[in-house]
C-alpha positions as CSV (number, residue, x, y, z in Angstrom):
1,X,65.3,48.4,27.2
2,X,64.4,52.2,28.3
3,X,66.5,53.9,31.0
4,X,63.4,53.3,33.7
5,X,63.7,49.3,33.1
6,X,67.9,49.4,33.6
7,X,66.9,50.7,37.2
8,X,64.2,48.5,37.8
9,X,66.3,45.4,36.6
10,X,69.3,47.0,38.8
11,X,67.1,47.7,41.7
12,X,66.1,43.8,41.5
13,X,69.2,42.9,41.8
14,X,70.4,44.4,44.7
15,X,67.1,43.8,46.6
16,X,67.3,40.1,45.3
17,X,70.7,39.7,46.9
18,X,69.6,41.5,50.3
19,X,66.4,39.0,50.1
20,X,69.1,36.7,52.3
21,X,69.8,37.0,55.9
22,X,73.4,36.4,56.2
23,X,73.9,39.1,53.3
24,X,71.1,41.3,55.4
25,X,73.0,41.2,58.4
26,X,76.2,41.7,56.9
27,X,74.5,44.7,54.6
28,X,73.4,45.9,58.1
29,X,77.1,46.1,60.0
30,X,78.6,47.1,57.0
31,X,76.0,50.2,57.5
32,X,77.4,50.9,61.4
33,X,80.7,50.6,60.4
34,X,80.6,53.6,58.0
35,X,82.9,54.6,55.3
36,X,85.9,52.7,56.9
37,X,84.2,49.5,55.8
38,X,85.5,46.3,58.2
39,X,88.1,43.7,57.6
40,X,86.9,40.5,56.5
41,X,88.0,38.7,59.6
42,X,86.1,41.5,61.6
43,X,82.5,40.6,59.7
44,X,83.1,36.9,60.4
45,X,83.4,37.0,63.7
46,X,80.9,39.9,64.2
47,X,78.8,37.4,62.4
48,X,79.6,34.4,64.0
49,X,80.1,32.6,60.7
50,X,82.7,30.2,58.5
51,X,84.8,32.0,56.2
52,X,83.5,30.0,53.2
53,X,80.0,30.6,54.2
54,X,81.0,34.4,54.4
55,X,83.1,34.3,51.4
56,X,79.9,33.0,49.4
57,X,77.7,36.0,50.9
58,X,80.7,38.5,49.7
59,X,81.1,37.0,46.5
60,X,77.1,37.6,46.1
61,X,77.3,41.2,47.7
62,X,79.9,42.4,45.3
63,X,78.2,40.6,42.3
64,X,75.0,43.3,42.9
65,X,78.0,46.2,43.2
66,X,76.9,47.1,46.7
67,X,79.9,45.7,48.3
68,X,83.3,46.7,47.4
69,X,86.6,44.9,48.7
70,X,89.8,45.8,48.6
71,X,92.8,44.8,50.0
72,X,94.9,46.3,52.1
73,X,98.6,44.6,52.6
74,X,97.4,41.0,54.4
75,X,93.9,42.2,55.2
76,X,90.4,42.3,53.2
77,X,88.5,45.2,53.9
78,X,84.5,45.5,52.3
79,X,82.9,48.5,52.0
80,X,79.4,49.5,51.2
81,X,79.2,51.3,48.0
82,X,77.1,54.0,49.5
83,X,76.0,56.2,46.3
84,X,74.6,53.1,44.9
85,X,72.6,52.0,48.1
86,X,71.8,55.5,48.5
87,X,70.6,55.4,45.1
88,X,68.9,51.9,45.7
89,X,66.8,54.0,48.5
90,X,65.9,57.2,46.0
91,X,64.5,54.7,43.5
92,X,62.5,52.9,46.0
93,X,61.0,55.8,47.6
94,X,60.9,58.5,44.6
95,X,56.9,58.1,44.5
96,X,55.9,58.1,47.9
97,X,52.9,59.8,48.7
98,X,52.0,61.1,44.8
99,X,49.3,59.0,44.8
100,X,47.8,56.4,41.7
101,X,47.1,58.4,38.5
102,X,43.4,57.7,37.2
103,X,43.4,56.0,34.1
């Protein structure tokens, strides 16, 4: 597998677990929050969902590696892991605008 398909195949992966709209929204507060992240407790009810539903969508989330969770004492806190969806972003737009090459 060449170095562009590992980016591809990682770039599909994060998309694919975005492509959902609990994991979307979370994505998206997890964005406003910044680099402090939010505690668990925080996301459900800023989402307005069950903890297991959440815990599935977290469990999904750091599976791609754009979540990260750690704990601090009784509390949960996730994180975005910014460089790679900063990275996710690069890949995604790195051509815009060069145009098709003729064949």
């Amino acid at each position: 597998m060449s170095e562009g398909d590992m980016e591809l195949d990682k770039a599909a992966v994060c998309l694919s677990k975005l492509g959902n709209p609990a994991r979307l929204a979370m994505f998206r507060l997890l964005v406003k929050a910044g680099d402090e992240g939010l505690a668990v407790g925080d996301i459900q009810k800023e989402l307005d969902m069950p903890h297991s539903t959440l815990s599935h969508h977290i469990s999904h989330m750091m599976t791609s590696g754009l979540l990260i969770q750690s704990r601090e004492g009784r509390v949960l806190r996730c994180r975005l892991d910014y460089q790679l969806t900063n990275s996710l972003l690069e890949y995604l737009m790195e051509d815009c605008c060069k145009g098709l090459q003729e064949a």
